[in-house]
Backbone bond lengths (Angstrom), bond angles and torsions (degrees), N, CA, C in turn:
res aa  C-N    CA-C-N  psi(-1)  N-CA   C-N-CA  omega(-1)  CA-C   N-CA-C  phi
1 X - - - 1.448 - - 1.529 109.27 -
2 X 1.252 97.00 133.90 1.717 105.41 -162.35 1.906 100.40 -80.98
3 X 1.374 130.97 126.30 1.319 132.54 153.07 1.097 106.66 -38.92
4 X 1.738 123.57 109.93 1.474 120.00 155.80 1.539 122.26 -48.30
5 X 1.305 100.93 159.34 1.590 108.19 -165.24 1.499 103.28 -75.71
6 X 1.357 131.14 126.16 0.845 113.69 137.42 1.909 166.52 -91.32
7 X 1.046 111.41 152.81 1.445 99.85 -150.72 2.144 100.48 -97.25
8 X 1.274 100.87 140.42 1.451 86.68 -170.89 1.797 109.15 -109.26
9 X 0.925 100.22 113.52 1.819 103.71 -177.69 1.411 110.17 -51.12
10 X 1.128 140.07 137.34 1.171 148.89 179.93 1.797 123.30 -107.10
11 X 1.042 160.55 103.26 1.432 135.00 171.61 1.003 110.16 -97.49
12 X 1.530 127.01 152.86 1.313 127.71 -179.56 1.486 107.14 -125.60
13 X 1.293 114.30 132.65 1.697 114.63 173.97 1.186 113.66 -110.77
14 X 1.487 125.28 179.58 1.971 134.98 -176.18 0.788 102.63 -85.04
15 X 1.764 94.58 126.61 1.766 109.12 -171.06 1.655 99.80 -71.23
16 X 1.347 117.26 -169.31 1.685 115.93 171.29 1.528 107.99 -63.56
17 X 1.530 102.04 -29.64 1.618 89.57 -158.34 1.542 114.70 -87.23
18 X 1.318 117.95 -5.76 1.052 148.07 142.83 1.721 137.00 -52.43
19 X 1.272 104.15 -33.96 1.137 131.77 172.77 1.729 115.11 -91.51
20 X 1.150 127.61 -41.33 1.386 147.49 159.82 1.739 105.41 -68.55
21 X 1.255 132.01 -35.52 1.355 129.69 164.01 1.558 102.44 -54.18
22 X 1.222 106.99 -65.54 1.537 98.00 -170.66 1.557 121.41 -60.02
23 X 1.522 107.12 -40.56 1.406 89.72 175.01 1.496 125.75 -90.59
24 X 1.654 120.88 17.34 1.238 114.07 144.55 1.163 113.19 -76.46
25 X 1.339 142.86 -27.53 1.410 151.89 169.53 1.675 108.23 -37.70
26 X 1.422 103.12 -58.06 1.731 118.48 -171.37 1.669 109.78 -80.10
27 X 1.679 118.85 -18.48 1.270 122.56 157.99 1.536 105.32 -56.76
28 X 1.320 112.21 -66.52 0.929 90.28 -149.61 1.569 131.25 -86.25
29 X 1.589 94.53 -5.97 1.313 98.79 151.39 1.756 139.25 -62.78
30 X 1.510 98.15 -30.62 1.507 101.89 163.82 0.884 126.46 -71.10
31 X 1.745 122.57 -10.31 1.330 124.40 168.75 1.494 120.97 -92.01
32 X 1.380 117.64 -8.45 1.481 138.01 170.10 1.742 97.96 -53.52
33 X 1.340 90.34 -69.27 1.675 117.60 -173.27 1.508 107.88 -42.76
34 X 1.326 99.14 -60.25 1.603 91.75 171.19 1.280 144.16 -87.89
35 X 1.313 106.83 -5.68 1.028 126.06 144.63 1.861 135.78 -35.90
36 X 1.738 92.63 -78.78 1.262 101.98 158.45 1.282 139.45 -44.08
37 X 2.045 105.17 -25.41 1.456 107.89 -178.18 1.371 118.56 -81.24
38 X 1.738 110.48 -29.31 1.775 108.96 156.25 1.206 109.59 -64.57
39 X 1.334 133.21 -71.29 1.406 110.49 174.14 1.424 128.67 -6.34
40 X 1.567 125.51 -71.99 1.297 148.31 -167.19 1.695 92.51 -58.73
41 X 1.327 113.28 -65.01 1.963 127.74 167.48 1.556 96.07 -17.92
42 X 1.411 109.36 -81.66 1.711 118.15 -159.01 1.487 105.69 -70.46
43 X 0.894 117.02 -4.69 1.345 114.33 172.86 1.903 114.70 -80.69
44 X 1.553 90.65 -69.66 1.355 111.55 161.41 2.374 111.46 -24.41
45 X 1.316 77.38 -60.79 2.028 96.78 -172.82 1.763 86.19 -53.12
46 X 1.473 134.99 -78.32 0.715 125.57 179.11 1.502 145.55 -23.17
47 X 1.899 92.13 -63.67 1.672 85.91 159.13 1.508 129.98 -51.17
48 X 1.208 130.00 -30.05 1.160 152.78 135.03 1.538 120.53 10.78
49 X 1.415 85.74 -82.86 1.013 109.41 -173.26 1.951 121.87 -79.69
50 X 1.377 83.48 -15.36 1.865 89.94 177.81 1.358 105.48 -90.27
51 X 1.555 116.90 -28.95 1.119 122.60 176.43 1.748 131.92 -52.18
52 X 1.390 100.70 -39.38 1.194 117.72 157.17 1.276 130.66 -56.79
53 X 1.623 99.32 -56.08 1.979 112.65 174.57 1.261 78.90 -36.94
54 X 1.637 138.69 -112.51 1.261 145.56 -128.82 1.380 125.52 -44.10
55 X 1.571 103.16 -34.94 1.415 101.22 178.02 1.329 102.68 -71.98
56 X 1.581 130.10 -46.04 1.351 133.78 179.87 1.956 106.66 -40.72
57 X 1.119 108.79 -72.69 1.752 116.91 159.79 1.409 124.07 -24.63
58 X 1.690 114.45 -42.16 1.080 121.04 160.34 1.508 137.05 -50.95
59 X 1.653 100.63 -56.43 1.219 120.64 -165.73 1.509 90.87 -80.72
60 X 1.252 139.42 -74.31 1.808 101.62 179.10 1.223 123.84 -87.16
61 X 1.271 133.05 35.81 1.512 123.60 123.02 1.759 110.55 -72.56
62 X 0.974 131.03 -18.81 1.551 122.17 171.10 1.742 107.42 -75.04
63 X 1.287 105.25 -44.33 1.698 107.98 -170.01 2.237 94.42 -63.99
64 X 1.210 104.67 -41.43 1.228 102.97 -164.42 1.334 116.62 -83.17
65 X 1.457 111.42 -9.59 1.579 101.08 162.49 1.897 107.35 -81.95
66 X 1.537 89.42 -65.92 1.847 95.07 -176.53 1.336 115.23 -84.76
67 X 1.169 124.50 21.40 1.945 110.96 159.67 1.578 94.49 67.50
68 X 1.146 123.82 5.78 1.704 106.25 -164.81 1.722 96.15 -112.24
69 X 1.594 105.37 -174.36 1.457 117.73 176.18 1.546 96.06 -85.53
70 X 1.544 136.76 169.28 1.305 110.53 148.05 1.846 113.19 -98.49
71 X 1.275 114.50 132.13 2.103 96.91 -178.07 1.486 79.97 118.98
72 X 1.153 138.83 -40.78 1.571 130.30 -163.06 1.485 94.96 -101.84
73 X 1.422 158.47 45.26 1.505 152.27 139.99 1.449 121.77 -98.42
74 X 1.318 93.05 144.99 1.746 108.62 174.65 1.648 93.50 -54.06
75 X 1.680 83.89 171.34 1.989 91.89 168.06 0.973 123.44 -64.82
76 X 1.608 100.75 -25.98 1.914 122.31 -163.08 1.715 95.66 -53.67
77 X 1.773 91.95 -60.02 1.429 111.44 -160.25 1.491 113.50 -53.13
78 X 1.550 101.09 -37.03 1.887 113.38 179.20 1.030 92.90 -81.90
79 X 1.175 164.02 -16.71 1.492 140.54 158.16 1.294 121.94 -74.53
80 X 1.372 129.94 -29.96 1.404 135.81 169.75 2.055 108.03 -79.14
81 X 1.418 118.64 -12.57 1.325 130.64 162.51 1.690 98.98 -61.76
82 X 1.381 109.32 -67.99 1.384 124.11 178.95 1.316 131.30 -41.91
83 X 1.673 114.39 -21.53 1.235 136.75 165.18 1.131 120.66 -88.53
84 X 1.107 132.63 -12.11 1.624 153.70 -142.77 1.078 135.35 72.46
85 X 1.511 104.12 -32.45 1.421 123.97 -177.61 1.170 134.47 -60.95
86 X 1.494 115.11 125.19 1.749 107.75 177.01 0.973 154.70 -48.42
87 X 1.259 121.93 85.47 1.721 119.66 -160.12 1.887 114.38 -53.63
88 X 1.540 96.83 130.38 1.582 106.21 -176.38 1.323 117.17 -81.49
89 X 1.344 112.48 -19.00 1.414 116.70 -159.96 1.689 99.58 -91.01
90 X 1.052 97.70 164.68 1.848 136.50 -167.71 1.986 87.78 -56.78
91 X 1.541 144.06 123.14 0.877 118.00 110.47 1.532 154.13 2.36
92 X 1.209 122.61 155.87 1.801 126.62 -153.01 1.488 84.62 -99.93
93 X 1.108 105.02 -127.48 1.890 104.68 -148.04 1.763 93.37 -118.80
94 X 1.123 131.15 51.29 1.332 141.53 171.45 1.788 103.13 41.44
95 X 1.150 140.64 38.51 1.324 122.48 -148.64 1.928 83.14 -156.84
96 X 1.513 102.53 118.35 1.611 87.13 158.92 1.569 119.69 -126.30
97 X 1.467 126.03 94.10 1.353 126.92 -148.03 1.653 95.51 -71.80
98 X 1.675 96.00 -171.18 1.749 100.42 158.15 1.413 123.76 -54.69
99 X 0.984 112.37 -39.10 1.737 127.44 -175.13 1.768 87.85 -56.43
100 X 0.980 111.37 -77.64 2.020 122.66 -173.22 1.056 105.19 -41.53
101 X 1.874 134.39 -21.74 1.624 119.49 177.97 1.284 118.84 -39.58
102 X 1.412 132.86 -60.70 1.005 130.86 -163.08 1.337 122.87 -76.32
103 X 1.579 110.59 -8.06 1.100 110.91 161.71 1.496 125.49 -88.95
104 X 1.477 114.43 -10.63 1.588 95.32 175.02 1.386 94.77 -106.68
105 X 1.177 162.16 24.89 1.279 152.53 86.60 1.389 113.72 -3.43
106 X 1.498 129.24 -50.70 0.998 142.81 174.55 1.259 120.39 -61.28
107 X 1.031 103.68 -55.56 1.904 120.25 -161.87 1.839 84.93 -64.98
108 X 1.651 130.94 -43.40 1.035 121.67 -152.13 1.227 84.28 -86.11
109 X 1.363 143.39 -57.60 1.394 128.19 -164.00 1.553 111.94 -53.21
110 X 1.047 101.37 -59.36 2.042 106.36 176.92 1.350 108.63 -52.86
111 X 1.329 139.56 -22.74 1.769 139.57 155.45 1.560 102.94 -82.04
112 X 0.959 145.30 33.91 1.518 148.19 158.98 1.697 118.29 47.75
113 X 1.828 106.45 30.76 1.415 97.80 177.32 1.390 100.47 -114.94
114 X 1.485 127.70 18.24 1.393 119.09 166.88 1.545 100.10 -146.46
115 X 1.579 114.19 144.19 1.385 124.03 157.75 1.392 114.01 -92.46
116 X 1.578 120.68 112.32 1.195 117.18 150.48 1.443 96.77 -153.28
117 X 1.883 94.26 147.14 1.815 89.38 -173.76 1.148 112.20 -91.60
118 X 1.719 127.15 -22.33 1.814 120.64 -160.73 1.746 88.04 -73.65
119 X 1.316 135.77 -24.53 1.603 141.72 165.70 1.100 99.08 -18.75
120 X 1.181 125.13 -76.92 1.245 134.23 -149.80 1.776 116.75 -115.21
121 X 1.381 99.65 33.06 1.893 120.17 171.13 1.607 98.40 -86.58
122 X 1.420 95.15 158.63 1.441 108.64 178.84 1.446 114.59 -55.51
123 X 1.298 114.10 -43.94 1.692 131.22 156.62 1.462 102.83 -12.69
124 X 1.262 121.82 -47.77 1.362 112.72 -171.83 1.435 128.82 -134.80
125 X 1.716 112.50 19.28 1.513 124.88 151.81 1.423 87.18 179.35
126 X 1.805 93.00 153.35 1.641 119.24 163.83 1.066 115.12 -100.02
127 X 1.569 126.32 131.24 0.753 142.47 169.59 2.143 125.60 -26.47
128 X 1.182 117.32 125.14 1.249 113.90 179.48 1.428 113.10 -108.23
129 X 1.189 101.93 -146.48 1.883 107.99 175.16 1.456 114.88 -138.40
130 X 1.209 125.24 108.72 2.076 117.57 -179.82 1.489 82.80 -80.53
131 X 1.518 101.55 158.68 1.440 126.15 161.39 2.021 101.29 127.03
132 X 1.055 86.00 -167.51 1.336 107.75 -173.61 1.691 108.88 -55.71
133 X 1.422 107.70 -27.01 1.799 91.22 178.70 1.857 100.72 -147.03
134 X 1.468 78.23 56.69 1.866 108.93 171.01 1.387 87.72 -60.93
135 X 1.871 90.85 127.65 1.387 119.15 159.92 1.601 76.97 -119.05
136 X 1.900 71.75 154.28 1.995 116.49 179.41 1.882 105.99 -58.59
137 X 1.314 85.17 140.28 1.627 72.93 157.48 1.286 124.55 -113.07
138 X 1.366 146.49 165.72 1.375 125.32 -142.76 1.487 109.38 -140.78
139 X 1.354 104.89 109.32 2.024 110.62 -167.15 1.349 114.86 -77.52
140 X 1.150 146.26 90.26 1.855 169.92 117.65 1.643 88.57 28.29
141 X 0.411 146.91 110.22 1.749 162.15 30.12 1.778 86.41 95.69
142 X 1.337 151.91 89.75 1.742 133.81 163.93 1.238 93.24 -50.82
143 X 1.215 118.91 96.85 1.981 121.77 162.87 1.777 90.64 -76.54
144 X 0.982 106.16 -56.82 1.708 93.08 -148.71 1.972 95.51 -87.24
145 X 1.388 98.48 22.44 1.610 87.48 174.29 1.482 97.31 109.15
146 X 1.711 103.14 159.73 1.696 127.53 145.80 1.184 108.96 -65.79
147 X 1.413 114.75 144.71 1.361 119.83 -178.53 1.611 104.17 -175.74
148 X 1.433 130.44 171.64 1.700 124.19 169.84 1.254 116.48 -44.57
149 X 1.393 135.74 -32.45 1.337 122.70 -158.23 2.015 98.92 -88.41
150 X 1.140 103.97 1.87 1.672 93.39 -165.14 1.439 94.45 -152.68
151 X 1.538 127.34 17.65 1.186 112.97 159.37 1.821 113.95 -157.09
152 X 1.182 108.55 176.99 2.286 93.56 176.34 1.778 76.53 -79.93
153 X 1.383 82.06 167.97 1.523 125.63 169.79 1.314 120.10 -90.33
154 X 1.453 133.36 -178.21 1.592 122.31 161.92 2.238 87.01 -127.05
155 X 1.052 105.89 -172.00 1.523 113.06 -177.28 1.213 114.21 -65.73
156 X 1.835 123.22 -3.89 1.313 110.27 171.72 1.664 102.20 -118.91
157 X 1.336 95.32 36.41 1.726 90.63 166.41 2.094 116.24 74.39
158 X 1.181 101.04 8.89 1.546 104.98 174.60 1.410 126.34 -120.60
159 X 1.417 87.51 137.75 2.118 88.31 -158.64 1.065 104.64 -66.19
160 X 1.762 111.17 133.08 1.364 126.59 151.44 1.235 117.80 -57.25
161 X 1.494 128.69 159.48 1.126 149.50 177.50 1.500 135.43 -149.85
162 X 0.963 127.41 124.86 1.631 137.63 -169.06 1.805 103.20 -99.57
163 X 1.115 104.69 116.90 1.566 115.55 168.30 1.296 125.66 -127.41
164 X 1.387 126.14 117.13 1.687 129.32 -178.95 1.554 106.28 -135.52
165 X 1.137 121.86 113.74 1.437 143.10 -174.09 1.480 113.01 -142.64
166 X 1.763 91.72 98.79 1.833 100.99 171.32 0.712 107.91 -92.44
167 X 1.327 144.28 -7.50 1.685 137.26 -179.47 1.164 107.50 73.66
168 X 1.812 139.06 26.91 0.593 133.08 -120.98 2.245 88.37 -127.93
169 X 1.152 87.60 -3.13 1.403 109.59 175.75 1.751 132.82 -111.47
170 X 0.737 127.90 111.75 1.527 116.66 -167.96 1.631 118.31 -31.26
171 X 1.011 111.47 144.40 1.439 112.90 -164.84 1.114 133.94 77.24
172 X 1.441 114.06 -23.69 1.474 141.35 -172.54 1.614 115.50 -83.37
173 X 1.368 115.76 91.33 1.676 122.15 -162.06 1.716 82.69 -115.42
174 X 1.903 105.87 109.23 1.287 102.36 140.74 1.268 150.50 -42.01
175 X 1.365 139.69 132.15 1.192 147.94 172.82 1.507 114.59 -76.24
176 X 1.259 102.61 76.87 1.591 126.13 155.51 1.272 116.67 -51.31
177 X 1.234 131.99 -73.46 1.473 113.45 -175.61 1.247 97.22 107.49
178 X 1.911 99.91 -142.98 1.302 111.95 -167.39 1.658 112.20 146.45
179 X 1.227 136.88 -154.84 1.169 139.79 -127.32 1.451 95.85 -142.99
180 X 1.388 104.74 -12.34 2.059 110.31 -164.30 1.126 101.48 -125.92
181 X 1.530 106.34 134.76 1.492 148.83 -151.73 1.729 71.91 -57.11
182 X 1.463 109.10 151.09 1.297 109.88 150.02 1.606 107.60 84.63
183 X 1.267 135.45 -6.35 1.194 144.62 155.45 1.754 129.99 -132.88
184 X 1.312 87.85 24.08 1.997 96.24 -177.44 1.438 125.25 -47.56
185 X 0.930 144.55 67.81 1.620 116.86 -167.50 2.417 101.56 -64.99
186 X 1.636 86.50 -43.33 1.597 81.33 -155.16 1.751 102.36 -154.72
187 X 1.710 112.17 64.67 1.419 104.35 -157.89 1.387 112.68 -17.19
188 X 1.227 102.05 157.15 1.412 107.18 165.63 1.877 95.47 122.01
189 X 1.508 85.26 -173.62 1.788 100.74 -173.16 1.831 106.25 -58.68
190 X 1.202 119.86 150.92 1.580 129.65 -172.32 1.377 88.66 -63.26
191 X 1.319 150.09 -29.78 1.822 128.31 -171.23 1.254 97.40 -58.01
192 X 1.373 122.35 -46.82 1.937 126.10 -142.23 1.587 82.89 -52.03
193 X 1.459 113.14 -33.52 1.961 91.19 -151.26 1.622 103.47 -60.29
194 X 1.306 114.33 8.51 1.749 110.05 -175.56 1.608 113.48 -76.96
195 X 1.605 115.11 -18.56 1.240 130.30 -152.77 1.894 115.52 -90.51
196 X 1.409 100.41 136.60 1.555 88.30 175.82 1.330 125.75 -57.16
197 X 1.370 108.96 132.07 1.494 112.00 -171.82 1.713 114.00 -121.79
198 X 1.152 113.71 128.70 1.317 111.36 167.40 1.708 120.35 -103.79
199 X 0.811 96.28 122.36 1.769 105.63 -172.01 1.341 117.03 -98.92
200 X 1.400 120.65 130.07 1.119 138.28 -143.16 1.705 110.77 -87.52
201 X 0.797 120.22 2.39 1.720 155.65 -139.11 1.466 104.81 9.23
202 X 1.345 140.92 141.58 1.043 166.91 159.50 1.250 111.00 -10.01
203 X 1.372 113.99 -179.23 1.590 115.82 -162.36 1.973 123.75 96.77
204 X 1.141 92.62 -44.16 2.090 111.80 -140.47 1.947 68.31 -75.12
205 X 1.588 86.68 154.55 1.395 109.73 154.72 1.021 129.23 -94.85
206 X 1.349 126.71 148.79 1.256 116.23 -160.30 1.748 125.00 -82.88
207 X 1.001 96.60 5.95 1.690 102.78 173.35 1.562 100.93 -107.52
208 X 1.275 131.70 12.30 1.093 138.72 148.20 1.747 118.04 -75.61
209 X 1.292 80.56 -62.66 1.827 96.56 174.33 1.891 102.15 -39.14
210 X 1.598 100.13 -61.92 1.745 94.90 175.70 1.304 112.99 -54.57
211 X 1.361 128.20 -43.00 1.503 109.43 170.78 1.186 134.78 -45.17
212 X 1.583 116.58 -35.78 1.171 138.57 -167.26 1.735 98.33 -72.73
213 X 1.471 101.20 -55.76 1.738 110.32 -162.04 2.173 87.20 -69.26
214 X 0.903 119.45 -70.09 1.326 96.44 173.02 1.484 146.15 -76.10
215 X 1.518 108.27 56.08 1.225 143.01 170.65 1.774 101.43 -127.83
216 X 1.279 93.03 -54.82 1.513 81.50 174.79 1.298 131.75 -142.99
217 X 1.482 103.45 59.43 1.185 110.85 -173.19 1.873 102.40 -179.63
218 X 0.932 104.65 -171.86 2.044 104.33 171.28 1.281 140.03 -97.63
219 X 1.566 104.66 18.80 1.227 134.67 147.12 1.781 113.82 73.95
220 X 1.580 93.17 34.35 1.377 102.48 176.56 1.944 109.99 -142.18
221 X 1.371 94.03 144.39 1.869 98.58 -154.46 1.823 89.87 -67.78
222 X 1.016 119.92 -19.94 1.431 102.21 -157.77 1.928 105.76 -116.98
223 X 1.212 110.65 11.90 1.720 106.36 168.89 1.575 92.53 -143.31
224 X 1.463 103.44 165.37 1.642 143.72 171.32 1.832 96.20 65.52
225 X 1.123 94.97 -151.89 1.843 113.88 -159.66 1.389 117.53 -30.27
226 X 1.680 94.34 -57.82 1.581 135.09 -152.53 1.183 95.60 -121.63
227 X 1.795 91.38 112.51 1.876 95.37 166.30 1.726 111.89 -145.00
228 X 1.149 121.48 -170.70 1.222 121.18 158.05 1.548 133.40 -72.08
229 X 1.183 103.57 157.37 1.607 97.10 -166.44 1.432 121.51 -144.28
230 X 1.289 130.57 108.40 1.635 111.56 -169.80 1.501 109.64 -79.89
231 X 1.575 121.78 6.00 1.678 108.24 -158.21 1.819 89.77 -83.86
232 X 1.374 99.28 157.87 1.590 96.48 -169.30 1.316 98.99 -112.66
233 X 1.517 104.31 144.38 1.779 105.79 -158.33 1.619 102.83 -85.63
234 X 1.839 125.11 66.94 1.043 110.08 -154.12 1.987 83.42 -151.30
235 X 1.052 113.42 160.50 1.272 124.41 -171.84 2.064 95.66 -63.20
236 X 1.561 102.68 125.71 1.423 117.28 156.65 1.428 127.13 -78.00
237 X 1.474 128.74 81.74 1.501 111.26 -178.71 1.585 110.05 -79.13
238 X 1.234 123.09 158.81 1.883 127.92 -178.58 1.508 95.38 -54.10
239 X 1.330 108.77 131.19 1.567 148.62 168.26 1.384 108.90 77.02
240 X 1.344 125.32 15.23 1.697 124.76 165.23 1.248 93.22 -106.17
241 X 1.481 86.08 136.21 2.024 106.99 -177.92 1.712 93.63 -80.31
242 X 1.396 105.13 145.93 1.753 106.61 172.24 1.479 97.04 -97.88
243 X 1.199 142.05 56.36 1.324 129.25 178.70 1.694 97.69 -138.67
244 X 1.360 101.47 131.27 1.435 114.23 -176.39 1.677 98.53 -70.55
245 X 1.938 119.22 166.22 0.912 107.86 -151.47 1.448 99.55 -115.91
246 X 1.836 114.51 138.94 1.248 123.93 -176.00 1.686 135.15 -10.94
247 X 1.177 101.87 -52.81 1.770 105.33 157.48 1.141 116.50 -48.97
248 X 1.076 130.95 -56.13 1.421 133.69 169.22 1.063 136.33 -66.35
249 X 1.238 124.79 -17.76 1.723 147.23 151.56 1.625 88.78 -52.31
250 X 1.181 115.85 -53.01 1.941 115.07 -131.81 1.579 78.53 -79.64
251 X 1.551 127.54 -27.87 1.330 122.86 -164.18 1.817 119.66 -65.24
252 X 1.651 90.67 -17.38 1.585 95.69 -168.97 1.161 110.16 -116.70
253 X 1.689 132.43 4.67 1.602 118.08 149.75 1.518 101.85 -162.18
254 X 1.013 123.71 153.54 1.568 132.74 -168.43 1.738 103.99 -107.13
255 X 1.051 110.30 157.02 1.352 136.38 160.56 1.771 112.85 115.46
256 X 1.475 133.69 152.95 1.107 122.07 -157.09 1.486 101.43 -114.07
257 X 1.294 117.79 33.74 1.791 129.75 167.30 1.726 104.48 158.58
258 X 1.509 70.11 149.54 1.629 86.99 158.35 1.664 121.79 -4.80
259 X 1.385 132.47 118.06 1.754 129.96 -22.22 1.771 112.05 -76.61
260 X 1.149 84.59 114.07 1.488 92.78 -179.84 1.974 102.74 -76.15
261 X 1.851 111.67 173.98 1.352 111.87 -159.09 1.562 87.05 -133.55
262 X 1.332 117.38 171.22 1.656 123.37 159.76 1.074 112.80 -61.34
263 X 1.181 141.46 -166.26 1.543 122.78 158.17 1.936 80.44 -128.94
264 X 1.414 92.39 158.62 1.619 119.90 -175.63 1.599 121.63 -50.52
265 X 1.171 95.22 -56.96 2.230 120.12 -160.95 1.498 103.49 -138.17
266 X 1.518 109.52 46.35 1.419 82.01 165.57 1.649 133.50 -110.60
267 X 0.948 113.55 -174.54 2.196 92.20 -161.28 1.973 82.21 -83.81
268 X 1.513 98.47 178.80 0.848 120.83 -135.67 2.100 101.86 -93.55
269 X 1.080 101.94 56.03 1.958 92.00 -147.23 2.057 77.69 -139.00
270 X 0.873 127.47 18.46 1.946 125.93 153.99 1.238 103.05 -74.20
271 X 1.472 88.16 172.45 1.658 107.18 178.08 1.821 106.78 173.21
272 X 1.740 107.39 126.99 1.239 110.53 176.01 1.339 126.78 -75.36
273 X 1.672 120.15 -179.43 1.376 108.20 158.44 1.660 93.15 -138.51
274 X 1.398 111.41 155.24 1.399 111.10 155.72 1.370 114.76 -132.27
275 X 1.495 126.89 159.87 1.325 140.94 148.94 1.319 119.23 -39.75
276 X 1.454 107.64 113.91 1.804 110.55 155.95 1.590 124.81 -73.93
């Protein structure tokens, strides 16, 4: 009787070169990935950054047609803006706090040098009457805050805000700031906090923010245009501080004076301001 044949099973595994195929394969897909995510970054920084140009473009093309602030007019005056026409009368109290964001958002959209529509929602004035027996129109108070319906956005969906406070009115105590985590208005010396500021609104990470400042600016949180900012782009009611709180300052740039740095890893809750 003949021994059946036997048959011998074999397995075969991935040679190296096979093995090195694939993980150039998975390189270079992880480099796709990350790739694309700076990409998506500099893009983001950019809009950013154009976003600002315009409002900046805006705001003195508004001063240079009507002599006025924009955020600082009676209703009268924003309704005769709304008409085209040049308002004659005297300016408000030189001062445009958090509360006033949404109104010079306004004032610029209703003078035709900015598009945004929640600007000009009921959210943030009622309707009046131009003509001969012009009633005021009347600017809503952000009680429950800045937010989309009553202000622009930045690319992560959080309302920008414009703040200028000289104190230049009784009662009216500029936001100076300073040098310590937790009270920033505008690094730098306590005058700057007098200066118009546009705020970048919150969210951005802070190695975004450096992208941003070195695109357009010298790429450090605490000197020239573009800096860091703790004031929070969110409605100030009397005796709440608008300044985000020290831990969270410390999260978005390091050093304890003058030249301050970005900071590396921090979560995603910064936000700049610059000069108009």
């Amino acid at each position: 009787m003949k021994n059946p044949t036997l048959v011998r099973l074999t397995s075969r595994g991935f040679t190296l070169v096979e093995i090195a195929v694939v993980l150039v394969i998975i390189g270079l897909l992880i480099g796709g990935v990350l790739r694309a995510s700076e990409l998506m970054d500099s893009s983001r920084a950019s809009t950013i950054v154009s976003q600002k140009s315009s409002i900046q473009t805006a705001f003195y093309g508004f001063i240079d047609r009507y002599k006025m602030l924009p955020g600082d007019l009676t209703g009268i005056q924003a309704l005769l803006i709304d008409s085209k026409t040049a308002p004659a009368a005297a300016a408000g109290d030189g001062n445009v706090l958090l509360d006033d964001s949404p109104a010079f958002f306004n004032n610029l959209t209703q003078a035709g040098f900015l598009i945004c529509t929640p600007c000009g929602s009921t959210a943030v004035v009622t309707a009046g009457v131009v003509g001969a027996a012009a009633t005021a129109a009347t600017y809503i108070p952000p009680a429950a805050g800045l937010k989309a319906t009553n202000s622009p956005v930045n690319v992560y969906s959080q309302p920008l805000a414009f703040y200028f406070n000289t104190g230049s009115t009784a009662g009216s105590t500029p936001v100076v700031g300073g040098s310590t985590a937790g009270s920033i208005s505008f690094l730098g010396s306590p005058s700057e906090g007098g200066k118009p500021l546009l705020l970048t609104g919150g969210g951005i990470y802070s190695s975004m923010l450096a992208e941003i400042d070195r695109k357009s600016d010298d790429g450090s949180p605490g000197t020239g245009a573009f800096r860091y900012t703790d004031v929070i782009a969110q409605t100030a009611t009397s005796g709440v501080s608008i300044f985000v709180s020290a831990s969270l300052s410390s999260s978005c740039f390091t050093g304890a004076a003058v030249p301050f740095a970005w900071a590396v890893n921090p979560a995603g809750t910064c936000q700049g301001a610059s000069t108009l």
